[in-house]
ROSE-764693 format. One record per residue (C-alpha): residue number from 1; y, z, x; residue in one letter. Coordinates in pm, 1 decimal. Layout:
REM residues N
{NUM; {Y; Z; X}; 'A'}
...
***
This chain:
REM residues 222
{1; {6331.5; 34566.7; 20691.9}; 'X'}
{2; {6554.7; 34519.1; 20357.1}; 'X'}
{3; {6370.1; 34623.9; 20031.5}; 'X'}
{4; {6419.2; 34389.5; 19827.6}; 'X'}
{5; {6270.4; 34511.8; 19573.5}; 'X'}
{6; {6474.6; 34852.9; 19509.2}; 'X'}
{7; {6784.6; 34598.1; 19566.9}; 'X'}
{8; {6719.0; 34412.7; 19292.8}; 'X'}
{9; {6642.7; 34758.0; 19118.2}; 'X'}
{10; {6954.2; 34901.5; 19205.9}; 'X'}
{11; {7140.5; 34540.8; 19088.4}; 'X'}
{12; {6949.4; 34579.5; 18762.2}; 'X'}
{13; {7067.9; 34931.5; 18724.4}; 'X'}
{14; {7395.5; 34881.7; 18742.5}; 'X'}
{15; {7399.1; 34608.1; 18431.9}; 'X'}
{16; {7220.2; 34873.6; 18221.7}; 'X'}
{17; {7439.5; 35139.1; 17972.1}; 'X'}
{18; {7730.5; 34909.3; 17979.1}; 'X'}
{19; {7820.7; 34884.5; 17625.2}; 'X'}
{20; {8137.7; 35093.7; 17533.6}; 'X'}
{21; {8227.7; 35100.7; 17828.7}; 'X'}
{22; {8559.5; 34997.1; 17964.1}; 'X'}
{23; {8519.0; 34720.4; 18225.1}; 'X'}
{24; {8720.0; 34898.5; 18435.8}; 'X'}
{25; {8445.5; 35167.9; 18449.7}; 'X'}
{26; {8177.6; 34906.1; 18535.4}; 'X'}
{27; {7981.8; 34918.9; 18887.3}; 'X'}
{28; {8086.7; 34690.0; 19158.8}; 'X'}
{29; {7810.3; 34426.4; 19062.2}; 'X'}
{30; {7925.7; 34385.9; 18653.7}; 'X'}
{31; {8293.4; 34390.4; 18740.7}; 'X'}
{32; {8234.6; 34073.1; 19007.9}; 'X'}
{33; {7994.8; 33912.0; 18780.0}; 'X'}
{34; {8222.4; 33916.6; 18484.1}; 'X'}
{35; {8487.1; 33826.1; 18743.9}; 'X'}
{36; {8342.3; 33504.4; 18844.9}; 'X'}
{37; {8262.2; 33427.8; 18509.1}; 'X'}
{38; {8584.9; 33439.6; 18425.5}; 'X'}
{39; {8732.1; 33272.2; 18697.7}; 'X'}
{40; {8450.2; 32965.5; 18633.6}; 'X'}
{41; {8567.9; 32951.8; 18262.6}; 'X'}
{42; {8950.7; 32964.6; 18364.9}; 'X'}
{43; {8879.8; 32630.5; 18564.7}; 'X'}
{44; {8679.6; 32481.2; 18327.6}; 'X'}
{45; {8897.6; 32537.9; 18008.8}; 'X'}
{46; {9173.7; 32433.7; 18280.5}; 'X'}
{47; {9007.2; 32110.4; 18390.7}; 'X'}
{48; {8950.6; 32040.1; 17986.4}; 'X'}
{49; {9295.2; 32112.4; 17873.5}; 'X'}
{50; {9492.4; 31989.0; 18180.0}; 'X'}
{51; {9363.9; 31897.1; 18453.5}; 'X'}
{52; {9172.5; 31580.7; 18359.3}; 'X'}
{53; {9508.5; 31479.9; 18211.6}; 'X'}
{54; {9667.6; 31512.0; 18495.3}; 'X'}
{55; {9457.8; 31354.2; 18762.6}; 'X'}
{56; {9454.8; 31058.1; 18488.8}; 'X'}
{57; {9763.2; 31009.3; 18474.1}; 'X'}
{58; {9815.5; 31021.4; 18883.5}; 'X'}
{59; {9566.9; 30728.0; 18854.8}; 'X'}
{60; {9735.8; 30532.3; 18695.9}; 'X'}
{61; {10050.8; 30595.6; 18862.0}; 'X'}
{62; {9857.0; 30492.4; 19188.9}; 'X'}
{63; {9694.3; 30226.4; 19064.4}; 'X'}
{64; {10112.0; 30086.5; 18921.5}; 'X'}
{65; {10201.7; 30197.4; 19261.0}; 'X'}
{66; {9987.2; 29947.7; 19427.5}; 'X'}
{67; {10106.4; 29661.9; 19199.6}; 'X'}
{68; {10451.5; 29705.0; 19281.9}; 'X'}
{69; {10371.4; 29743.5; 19686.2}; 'X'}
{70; {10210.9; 29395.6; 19584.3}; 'X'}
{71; {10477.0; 29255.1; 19395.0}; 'X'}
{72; {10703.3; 29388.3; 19710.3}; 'X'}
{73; {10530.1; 29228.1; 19958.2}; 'X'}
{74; {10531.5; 28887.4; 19711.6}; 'X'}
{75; {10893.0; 28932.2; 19710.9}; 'X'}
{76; {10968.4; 29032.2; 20080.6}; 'X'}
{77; {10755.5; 28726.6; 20178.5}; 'X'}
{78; {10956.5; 28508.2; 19998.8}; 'X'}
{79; {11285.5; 28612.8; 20083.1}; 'X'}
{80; {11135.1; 28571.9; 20481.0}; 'X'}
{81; {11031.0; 28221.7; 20395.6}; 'X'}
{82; {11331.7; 28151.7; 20135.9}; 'X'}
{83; {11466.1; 27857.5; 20349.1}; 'X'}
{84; {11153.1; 27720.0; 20384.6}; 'X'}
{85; {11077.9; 27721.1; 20015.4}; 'X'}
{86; {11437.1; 27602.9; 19967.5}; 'X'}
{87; {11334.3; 27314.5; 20169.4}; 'X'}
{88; {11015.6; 27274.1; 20033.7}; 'X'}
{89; {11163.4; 27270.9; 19693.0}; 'X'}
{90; {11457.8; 27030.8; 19798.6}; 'X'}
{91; {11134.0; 26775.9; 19897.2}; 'X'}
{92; {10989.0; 26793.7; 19515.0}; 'X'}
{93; {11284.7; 26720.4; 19374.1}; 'X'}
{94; {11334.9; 26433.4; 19594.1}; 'X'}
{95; {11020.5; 26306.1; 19508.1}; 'X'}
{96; {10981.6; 26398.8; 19149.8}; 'X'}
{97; {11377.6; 26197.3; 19157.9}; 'X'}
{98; {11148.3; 25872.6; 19324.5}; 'X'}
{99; {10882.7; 25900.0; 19037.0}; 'X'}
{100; {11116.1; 25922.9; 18783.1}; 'X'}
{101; {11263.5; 25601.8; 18875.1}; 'X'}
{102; {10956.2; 25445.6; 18842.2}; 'X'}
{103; {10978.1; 25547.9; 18507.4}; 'X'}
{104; {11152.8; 25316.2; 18264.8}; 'X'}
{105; {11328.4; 25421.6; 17965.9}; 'X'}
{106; {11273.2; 25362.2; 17644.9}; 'X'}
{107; {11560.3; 25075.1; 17642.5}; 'X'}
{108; {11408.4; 24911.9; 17947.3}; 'X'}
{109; {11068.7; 24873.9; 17801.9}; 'X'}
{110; {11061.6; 24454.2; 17672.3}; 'X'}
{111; {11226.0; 24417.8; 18051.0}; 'X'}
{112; {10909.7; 24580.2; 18216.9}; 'X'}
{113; {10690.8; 24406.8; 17938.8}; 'X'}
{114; {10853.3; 24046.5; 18045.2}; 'X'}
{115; {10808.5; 24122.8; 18381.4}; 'X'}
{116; {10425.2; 24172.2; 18319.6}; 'X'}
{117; {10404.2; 23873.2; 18138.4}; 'X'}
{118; {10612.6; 23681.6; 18416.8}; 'X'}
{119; {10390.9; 23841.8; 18684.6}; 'X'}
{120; {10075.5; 23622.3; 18520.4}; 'X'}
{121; {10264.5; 23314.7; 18470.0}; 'X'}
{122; {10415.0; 23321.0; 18799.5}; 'X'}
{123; {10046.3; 23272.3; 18952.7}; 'X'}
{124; {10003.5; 23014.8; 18742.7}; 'X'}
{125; {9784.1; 23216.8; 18529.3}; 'X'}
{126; {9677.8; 23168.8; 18156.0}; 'X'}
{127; {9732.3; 23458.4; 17872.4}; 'X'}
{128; {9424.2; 23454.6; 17610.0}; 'X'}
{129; {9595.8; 23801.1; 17496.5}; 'X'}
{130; {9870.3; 24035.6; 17571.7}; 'X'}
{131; {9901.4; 24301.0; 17315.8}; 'X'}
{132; {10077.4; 24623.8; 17353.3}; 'X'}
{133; {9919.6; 24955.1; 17172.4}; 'X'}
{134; {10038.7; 25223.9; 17005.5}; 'X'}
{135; {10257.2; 25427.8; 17247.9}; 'X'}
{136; {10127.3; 25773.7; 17310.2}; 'X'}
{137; {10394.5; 26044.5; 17368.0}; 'X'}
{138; {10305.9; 26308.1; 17577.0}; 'X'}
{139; {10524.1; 26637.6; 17680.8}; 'X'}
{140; {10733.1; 26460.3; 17929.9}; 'X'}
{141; {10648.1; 26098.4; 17964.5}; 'X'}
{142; {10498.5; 25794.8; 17699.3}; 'X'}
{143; {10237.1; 25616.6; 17732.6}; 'X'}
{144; {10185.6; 25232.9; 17648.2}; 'X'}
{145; {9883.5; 25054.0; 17654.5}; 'X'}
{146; {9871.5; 24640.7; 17674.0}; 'X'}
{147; {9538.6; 24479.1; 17637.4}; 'X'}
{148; {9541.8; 24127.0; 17819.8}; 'X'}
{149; {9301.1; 23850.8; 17847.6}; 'X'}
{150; {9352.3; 23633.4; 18158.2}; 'X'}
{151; {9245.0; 23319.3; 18304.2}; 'X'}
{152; {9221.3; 23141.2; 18633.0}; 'X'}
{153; {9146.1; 23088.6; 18928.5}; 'X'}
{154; {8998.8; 23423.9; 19165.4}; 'X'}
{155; {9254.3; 23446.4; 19418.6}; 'X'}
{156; {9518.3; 23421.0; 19160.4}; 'X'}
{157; {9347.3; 23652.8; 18951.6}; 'X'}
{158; {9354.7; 23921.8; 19265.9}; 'X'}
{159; {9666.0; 23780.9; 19331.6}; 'X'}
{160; {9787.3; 23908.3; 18996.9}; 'X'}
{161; {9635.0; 24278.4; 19028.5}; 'X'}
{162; {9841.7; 24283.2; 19374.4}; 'X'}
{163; {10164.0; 24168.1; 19206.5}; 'X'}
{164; {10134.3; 24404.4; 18941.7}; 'X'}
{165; {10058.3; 24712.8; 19207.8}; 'X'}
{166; {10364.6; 24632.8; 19370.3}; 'X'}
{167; {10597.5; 24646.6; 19063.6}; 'X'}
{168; {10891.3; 24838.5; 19092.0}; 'X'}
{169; {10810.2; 25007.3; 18787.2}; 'X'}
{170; {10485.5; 25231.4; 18746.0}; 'X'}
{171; {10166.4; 24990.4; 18608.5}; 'X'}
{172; {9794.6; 25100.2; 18596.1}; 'X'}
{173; {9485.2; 24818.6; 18522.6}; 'X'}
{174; {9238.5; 24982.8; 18345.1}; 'X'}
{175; {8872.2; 24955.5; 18195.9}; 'X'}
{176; {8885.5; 24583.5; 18412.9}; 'X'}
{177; {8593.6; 24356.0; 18347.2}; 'X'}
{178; {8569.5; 24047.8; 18512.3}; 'X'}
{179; {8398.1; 23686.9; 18343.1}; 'X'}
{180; {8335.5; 23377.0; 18506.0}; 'X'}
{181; {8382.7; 23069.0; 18282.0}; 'X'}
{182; {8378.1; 22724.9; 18375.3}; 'X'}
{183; {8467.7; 22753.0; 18723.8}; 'X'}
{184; {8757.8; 22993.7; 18645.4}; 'X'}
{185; {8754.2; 23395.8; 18664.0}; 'X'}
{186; {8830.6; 23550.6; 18308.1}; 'X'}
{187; {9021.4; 23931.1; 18352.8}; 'X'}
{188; {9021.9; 24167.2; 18067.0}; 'X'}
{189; {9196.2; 24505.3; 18119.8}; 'X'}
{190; {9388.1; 24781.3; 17937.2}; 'X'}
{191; {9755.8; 24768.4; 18169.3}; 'X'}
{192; {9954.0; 25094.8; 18128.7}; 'X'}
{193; {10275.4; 25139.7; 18188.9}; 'X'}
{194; {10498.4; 25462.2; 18131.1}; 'X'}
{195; {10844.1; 25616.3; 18034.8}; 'X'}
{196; {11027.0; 25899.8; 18042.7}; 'X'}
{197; {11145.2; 26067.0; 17708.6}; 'X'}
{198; {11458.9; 26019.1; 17597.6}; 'X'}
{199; {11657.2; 26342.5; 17543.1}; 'X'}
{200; {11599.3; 26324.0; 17212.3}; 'X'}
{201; {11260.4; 26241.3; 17172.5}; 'X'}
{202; {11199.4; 26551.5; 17455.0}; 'X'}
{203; {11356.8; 26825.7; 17205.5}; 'X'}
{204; {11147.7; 26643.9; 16911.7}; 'X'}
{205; {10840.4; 26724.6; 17092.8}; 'X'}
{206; {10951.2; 27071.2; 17159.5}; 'X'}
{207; {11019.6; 27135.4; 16795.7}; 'X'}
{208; {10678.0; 27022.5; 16706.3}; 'X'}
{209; {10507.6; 27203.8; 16989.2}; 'X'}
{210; {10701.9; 27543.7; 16892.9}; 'X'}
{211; {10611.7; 27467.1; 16502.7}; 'X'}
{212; {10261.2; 27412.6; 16596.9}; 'X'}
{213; {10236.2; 27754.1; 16799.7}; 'X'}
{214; {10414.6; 27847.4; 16482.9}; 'X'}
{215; {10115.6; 27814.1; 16266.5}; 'X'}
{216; {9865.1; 27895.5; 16456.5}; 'X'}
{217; {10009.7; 28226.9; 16527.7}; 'X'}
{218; {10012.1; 28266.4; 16126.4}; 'X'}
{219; {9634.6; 28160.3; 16080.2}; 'X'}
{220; {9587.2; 28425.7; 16347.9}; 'X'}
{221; {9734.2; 28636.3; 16127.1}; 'X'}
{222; {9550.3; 28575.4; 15811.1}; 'X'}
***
């Protein structure tokens, strides 16, 4: 059987009278002990100093490596489907083009307004009140609330909601209460119409917007 005992002797011995000493001149045991001591420090000043750097930075290059195998595939899926989209795209116009012409301009307002007006009278219809708001001008598009009052009879009153559904032009009822008085049916409602911007009013409301994001960029800044 091993001895442990005088091994661990003999290990101790070999770590005694080692001062002034050339390592070179050390026992087996010292000379692999200071090796691996050495060798442990090597990696760990090496880990410190470079390393850690290095596997950082190979991180992030794989982590920018997978968001440009993304953007890749994005792209390569698109290009595959590019007809598609170019039909798809081709359909949105169309139909943006459709909407649009629902949309008066700002010249063919009163006409819209009249026809409104004629739309109630033609059902034989009584205006208490038809008064147009203050337009509100979005990015693209104005809005223009009308507050009417109408009277008669109910199937002319439905008669009216239909007529104005069915305008060429794009007109919303709104906020709609109905009243009976007298035997007749008493409508109140908000109507809405819209517009499109002219091309002037569009780059006014791009001036404003980029002045706005002007300022509060600076009170950011202060």
């Amino acid at each position: 059987m091993m001895d442990f005992q005088r091994l661990d002797e003999s290990i101790r011995s070999q770590f005694r009278g080692l001062n002034g000493r050339h390592p070179g001149q050390w026992p087996v045991v010292p000379r692999m002990a200071c090796a691996l001591a050495v060798t442990i420090a090597v990696i760990f000043l090496g880990w410190f100093f470079y390393w850690s750097d290095q596997i950082e930075h190979l991180s992030v290059g794989e982590q920018e490596e997978q968001k440009l195998k993304e953007a890749y595939r994005s792209k390569l899926f698109q290009a595959v489907n590019l007809p598609a989209l170019r039909k798809q795209k081709e359909e949105v116009d169309g139909y943006v083009s459709k909407l649009e012409k629902q949309l008066p301009s700002k010249a063919e307002m009163d006409a819209l307004l009249s026809e409104i007006n004629q739309a109630g009278l033609g059902r034989g219809l009584q205006f208490e009140l038809f008064k147009p708001g203050q337009v509100l001008v979005k990015d693209y598009y104005a809005e223009l609330p009308i507050d009417i009052r109408i009277t008669g009879s109910y199937h002319d009153v439905g008669a009216f909601a239909s007529d104005i559904a069915n305008l060429p032009r794009i007109v919303t009822l709104n906020n709609m209460s109905l009243a009976s008085k007298d035997g007749n049916l008493t409508l109140e409602a908000i109507a809405k119409t819209f517009r499109y911007l002219d091309p002037e009013e569009v780059a006014a409301q791009r001036k404003a917007a980029a002045a706005k994001k002007a300022a509060e960029s600076k009170g950011e800044r202060k």
